[in-house]
C-alpha positions as CSV (number, residue, x, y, z in Angstrom):
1,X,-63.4,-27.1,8.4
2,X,-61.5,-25.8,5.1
3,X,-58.3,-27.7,4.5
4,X,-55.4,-25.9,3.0
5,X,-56.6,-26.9,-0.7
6,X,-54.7,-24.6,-3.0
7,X,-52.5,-22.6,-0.7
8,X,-51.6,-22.9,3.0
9,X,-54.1,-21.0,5.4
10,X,-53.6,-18.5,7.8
11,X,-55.2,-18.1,11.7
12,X,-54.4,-17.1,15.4
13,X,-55.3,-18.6,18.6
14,X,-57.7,-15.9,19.2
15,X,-56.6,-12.9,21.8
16,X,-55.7,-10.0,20.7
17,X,-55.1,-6.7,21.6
18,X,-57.8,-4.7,22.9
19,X,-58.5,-1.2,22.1
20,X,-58.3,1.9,25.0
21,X,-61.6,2.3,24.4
22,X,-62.6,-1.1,25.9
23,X,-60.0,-1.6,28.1
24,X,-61.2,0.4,31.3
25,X,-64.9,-1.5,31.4
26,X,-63.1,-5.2,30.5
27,X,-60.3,-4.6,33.3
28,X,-63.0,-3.4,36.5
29,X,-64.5,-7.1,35.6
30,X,-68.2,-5.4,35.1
31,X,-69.0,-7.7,32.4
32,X,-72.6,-6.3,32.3
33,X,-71.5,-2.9,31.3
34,X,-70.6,-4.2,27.8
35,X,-74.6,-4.0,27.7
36,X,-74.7,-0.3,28.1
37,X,-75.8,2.2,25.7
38,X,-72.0,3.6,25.0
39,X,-70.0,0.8,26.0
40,X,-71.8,-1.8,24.0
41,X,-71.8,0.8,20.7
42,X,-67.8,0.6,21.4
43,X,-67.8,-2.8,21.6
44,X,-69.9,-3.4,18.3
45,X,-67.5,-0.9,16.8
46,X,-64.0,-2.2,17.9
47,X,-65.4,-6.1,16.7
48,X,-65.8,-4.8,13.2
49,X,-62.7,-2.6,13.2
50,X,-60.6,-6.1,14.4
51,X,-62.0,-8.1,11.7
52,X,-61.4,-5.5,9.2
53,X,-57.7,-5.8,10.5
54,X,-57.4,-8.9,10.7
55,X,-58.2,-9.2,7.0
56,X,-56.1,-6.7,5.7
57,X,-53.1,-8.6,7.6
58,X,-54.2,-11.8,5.7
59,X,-55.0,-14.0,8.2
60,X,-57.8,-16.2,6.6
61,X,-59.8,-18.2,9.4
62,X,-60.1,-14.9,11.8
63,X,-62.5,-14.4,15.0
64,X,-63.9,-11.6,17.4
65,X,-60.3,-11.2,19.3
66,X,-62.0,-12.1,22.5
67,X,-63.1,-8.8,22.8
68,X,-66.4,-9.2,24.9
69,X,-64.0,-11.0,27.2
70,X,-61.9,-10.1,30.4
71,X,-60.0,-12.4,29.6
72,X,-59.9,-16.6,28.2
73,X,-60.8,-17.7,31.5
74,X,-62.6,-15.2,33.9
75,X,-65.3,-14.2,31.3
76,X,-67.2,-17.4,32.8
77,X,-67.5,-16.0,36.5
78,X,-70.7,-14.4,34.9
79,X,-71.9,-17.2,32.8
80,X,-72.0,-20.5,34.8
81,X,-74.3,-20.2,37.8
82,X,-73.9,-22.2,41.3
83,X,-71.4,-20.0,42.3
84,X,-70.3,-17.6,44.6
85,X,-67.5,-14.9,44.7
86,X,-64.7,-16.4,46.7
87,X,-64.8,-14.3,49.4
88,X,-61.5,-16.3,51.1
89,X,-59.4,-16.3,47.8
90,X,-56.6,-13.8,48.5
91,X,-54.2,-12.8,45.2
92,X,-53.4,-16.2,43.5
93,X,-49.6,-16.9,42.3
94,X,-49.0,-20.3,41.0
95,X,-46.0,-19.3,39.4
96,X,-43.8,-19.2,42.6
97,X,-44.6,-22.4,43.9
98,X,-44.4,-24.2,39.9
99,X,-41.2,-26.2,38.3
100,X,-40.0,-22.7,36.6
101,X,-40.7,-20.9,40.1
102,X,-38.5,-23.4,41.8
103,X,-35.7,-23.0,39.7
104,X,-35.7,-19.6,38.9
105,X,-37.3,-17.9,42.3
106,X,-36.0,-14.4,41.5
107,X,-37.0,-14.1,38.2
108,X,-40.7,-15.0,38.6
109,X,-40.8,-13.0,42.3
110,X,-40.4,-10.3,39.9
111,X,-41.7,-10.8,36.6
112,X,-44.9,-12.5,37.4
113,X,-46.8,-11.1,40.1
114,X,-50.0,-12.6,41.6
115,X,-53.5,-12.2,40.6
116,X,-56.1,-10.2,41.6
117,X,-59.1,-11.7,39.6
118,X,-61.8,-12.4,41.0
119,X,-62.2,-16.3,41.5
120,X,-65.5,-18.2,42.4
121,X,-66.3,-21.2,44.5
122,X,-68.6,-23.9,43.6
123,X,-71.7,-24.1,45.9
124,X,-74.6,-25.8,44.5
125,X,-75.2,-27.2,40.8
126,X,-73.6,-25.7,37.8
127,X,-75.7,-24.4,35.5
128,X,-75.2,-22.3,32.1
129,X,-76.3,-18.9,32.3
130,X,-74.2,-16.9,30.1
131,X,-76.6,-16.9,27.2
132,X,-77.4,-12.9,26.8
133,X,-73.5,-12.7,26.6
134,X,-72.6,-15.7,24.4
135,X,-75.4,-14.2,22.0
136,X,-73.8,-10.6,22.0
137,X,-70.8,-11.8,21.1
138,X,-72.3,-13.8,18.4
139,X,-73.9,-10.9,17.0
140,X,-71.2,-8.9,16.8
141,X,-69.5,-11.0,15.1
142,X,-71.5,-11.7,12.4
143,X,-72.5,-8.3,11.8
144,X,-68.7,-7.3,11.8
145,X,-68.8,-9.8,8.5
146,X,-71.1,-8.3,6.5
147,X,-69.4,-7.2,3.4
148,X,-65.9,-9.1,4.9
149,X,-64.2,-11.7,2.9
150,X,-62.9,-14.5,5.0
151,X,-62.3,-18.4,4.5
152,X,-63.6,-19.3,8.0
153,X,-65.2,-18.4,11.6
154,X,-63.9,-19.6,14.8
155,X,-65.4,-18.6,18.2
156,X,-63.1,-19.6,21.3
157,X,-64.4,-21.1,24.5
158,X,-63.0,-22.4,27.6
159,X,-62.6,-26.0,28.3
160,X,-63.9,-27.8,31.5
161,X,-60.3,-28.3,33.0
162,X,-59.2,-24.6,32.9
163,X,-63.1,-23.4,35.0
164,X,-61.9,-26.5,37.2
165,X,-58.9,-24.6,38.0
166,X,-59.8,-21.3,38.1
167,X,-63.4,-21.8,40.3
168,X,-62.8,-24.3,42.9
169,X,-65.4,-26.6,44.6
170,X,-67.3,-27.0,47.8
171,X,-70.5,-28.8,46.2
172,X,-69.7,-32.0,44.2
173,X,-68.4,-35.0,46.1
174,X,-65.7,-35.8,43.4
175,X,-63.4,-33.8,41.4
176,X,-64.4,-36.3,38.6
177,X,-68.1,-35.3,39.5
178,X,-67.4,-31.7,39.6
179,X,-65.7,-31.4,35.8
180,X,-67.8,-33.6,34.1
181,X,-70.9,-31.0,35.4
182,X,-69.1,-28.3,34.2
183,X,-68.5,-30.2,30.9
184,X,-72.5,-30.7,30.4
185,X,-72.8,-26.9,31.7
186,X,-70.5,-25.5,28.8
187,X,-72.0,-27.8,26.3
188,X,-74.3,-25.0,26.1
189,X,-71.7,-22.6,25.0
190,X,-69.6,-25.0,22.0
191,X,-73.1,-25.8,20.6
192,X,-74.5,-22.9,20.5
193,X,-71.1,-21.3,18.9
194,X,-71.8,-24.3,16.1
195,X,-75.1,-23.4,15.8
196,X,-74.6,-19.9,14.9
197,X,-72.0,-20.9,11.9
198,X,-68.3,-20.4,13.6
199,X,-66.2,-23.4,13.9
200,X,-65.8,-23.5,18.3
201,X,-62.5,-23.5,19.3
202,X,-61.8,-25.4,22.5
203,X,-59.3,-23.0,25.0
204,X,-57.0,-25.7,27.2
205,X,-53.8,-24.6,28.2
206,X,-54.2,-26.7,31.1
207,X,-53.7,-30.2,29.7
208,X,-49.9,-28.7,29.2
209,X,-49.0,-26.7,32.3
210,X,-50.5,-28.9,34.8
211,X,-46.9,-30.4,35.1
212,X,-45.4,-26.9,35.2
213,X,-47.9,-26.1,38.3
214,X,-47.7,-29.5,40.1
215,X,-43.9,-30.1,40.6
216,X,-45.0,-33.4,42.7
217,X,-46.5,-34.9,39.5
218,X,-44.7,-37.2,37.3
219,X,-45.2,-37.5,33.8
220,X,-47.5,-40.4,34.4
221,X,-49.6,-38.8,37.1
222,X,-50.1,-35.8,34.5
223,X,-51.0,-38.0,31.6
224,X,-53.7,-39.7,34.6
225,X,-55.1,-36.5,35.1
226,X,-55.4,-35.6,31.8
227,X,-57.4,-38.7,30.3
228,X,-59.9,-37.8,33.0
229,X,-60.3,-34.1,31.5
230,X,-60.0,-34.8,28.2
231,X,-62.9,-37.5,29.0
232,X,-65.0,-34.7,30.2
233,X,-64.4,-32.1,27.4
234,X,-65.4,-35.1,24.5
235,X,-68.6,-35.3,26.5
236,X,-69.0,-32.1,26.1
237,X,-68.6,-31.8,22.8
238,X,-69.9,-35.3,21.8
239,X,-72.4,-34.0,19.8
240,X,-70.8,-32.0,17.8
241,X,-68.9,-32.8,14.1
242,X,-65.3,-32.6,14.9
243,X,-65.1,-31.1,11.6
244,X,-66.5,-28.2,13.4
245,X,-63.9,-28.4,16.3
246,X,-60.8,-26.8,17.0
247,X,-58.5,-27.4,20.1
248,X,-55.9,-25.3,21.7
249,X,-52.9,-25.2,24.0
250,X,-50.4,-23.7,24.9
251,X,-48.0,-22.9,28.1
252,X,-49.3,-19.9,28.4
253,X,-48.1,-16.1,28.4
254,X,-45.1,-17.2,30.3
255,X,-42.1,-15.1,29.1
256,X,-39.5,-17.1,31.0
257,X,-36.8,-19.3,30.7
258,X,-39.7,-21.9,30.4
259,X,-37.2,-25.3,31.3
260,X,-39.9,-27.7,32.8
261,X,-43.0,-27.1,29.9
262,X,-44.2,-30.1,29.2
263,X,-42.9,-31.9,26.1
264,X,-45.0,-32.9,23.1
265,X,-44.0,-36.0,22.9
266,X,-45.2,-36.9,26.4
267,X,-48.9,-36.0,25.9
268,X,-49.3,-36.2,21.7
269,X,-51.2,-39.2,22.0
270,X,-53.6,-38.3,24.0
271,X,-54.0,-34.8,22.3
272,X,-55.6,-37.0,19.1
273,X,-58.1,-38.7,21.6
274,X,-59.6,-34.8,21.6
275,X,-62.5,-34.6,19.6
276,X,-61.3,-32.2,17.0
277,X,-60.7,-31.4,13.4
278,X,-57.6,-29.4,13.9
279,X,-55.2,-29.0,16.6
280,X,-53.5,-26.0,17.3
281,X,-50.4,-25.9,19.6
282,X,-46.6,-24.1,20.3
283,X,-44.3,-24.5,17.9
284,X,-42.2,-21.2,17.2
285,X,-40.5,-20.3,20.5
286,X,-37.1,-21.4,21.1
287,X,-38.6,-24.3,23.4
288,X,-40.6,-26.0,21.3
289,X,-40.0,-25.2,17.5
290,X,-37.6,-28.5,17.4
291,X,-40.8,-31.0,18.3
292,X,-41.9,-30.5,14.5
293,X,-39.8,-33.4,14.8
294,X,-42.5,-36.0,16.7
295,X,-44.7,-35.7,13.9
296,X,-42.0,-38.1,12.1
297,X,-43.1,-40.6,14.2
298,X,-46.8,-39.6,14.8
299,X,-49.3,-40.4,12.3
300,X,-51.9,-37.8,12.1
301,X,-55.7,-39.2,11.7
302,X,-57.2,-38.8,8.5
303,X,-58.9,-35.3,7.9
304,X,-57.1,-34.0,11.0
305,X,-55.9,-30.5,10.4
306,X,-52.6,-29.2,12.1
307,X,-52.3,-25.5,13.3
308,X,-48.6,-25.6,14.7
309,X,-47.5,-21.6,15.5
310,X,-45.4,-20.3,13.5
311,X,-45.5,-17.4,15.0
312,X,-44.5,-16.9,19.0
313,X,-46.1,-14.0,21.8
314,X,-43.5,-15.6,23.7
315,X,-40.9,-13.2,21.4
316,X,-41.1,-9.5,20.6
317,X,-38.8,-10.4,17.8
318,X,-41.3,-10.0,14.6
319,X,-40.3,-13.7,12.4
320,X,-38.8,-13.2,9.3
321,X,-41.3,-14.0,6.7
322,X,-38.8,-17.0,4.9
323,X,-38.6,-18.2,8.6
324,X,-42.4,-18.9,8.9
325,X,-42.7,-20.2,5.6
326,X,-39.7,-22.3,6.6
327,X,-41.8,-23.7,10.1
328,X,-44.9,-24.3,7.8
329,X,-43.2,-26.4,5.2
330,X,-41.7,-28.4,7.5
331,X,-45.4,-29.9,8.9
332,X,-46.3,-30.0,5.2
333,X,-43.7,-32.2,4.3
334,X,-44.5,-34.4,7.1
335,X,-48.3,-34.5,7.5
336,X,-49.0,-33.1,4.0
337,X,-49.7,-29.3,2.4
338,X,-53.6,-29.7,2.9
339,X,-53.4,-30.7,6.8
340,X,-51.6,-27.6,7.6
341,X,-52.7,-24.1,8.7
342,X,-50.4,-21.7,9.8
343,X,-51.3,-20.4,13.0
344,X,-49.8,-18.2,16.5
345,X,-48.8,-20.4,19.5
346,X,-51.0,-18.3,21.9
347,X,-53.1,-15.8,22.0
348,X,-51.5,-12.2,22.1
349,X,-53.5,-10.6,24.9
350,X,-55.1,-13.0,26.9
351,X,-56.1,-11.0,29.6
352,X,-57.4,-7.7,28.9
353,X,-54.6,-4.9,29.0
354,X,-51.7,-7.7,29.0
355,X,-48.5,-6.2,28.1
356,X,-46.3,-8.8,27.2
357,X,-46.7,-7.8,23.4
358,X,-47.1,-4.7,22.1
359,X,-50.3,-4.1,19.4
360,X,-48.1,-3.0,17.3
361,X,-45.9,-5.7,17.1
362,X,-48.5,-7.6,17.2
363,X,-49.8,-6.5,13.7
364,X,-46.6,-6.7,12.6
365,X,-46.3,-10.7,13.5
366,X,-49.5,-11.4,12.3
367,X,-48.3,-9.8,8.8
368,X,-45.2,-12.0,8.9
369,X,-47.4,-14.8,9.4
370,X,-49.6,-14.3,6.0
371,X,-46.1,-13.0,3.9
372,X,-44.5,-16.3,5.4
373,X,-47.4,-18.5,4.1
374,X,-47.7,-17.0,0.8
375,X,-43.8,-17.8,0.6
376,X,-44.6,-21.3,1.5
377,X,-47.6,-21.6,-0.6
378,X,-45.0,-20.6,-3.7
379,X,-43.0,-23.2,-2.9
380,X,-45.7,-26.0,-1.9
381,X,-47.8,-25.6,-5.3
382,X,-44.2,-24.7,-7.4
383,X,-46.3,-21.7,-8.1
């Protein structure tokens, strides 16, 4: 994994916008149709076209924008196997019964309304089946490349505790038992994202808003849980260089007043346990930009890379170029110029069609971000 060597990287935690085109075949959850004649041309086509874009924004370590996806999450209903559709799942919001639900009922009754994806149950032993799709995507990729300067790859993939949520279980006796089989399952996926020559980025927005969800949890119940998950993803990956690892989360696309997210301090520790070369996480919203702060106190291992966002989807304000540069040079002073890359603190359209940010503003954040490290850079190398 490239270290910020002469000038401070750019990247993005991997969603983005979608284009028309795909939108209608991603939405009706038909993942197969992506293999059609027409629809997989479009799909081939709107890869390249986001690379391209990417580049010409700057941003340096790019990826595929999830576009063979649904969504983060739901794109593994087709590729684990030893389930079933969920046939007694009604429309799922967590939101209304979480910490921000509680305090503000009114708001999220009307801002965030339930889901209607379709969620699968656990029946009988998990298995990895996605293959014909993982390799798709792979090949779109790199054929969206050729002729493409870039500084790196990255491919994300879902981590063991977010399928745990999203696909309950029937089958295994334990929920320790059931996450650690999904662990071995996706194995096939993060190696095989390795294999092709992307670094894998690990998806986990659920070691964070666990406490959110689960207003009966402490702070020490959530760290509990999440040594057991977090046990189960390094198995998972325990055979891969962490060089070749990158980790995200996040709190989510949760425009809201956001009062109970989890603090940084309160789980940092156990974030470095994560077998990873670079860790990505919030850090441009109003709630979290301050915990630049904790790395004062926290030493960063040696070779660890930090990708703090310095950018927000959490905003439709675009960031004023000297104020990312501002947000990266604060981590570079701290953990040093090298161990930062500037990255987004979430992905910008993590379910296909999401709304929260528009495209264009999207482009024009992820321009801010490159502008705002070039500024940096300048300052960094007294260029």
């Amino acid at each position: 994994m490239k270290h910020s060597v002469d000038r401070i990287l750019t990247t993005h935690a991997g969603s983005l916008p979608r284009p028309p085109e795909l939108l209608d075949v991603l939405k009706s959850g038909d993942g197969p149709a992506l293999e059609q004649g027409t629809n997989a041309e479009r799909l081939r086509s709107a890869v390249s076209e986001i690379v391209r874009r990417q580049t010409a924004l700057g941003i340096d370590v790019i990826d595929d924008g999830e576009y063979g996806k649904p969504s983060f999450v739901s794109y593994i209903n087709e590729r684990l196997g030893g389930y079933e559709v969920d046939t007694r799942a009604g429309p799922r919001n967590q939101w209304l019964s979480s910490r921000e639900g509680r305090s503000f009922p009114e708001f999220y009754a009307q801002t965030h309304p339930a889901s209607t994806h379709t969620h699968m149950i656990c029946t009988g032993p998990i298995t990895y089946k996605g293959h014909a799709q993982l390799k798709r995507d792979i090949e779109n990729l790199k054929s969206a490349l050729q002729g493409v300067a870039v500084q790196e790859v990255f491919m994300p993939a879902i981590s063991p505790s977010n399928i745990e949520d999203w696909q309950k279980n029937t089958y295994y006796k334990s929920q320790e038992e059931y996450v650690f089989a999904i662990a071995e399952a996706m194995r096939e996926e993060y190696q095989a994202i390795v294999d092709a020559g992307f670094l894998v980025q690990i998806d986990d927005p659920r070691l964070v808003t666990y406490y959110i969800i689960h207003p009966e949890a402490s702070i020490e119940d959530c760290r509990k849980w999440a040594e057991l998950r977090i046990a189960a993803l390094n198995h998972a990956l325990r055979d891969i260089p962490t060089e070749k690892i990158r980790f995200h989360t996040c709190y989510g696309i949760n425009m809201g007043p956001r009062i109970h997210d989890m603090e940084l301090k309160d789980i940092v520790d156990l974030i470095l346990t994560i077998r990873a070369g670079a860790y990505s996480f919030e850090a441009a919203n109003p709630r979290h930009e301050h915990e630049w702060k904790v790395w004062k106190n926290v030493k960063l291992p040696d070779g660890k890379i930090l990708i703090p966002g310095v950018i927000s989807h959490s905003t439709i304000l675009v960031e004023h170029p000297e104020l990312v540069a501002d947000r990266i040079i604060r981590y570079a002073e701290i953990v040093g110029r090298d161990n930062v890359i500037a990255g987004s603190d979430c992905g910008f359209a993590t379910f296909a069609g999401s709304k929260e940010v528009h495209p264009s503003i999207v482009w024009a954040k992820l321009k801010a971000l490159s502008d705002g490290a070039r500024i940096a850079s300048k300052q960094l190398w007294r260029r």
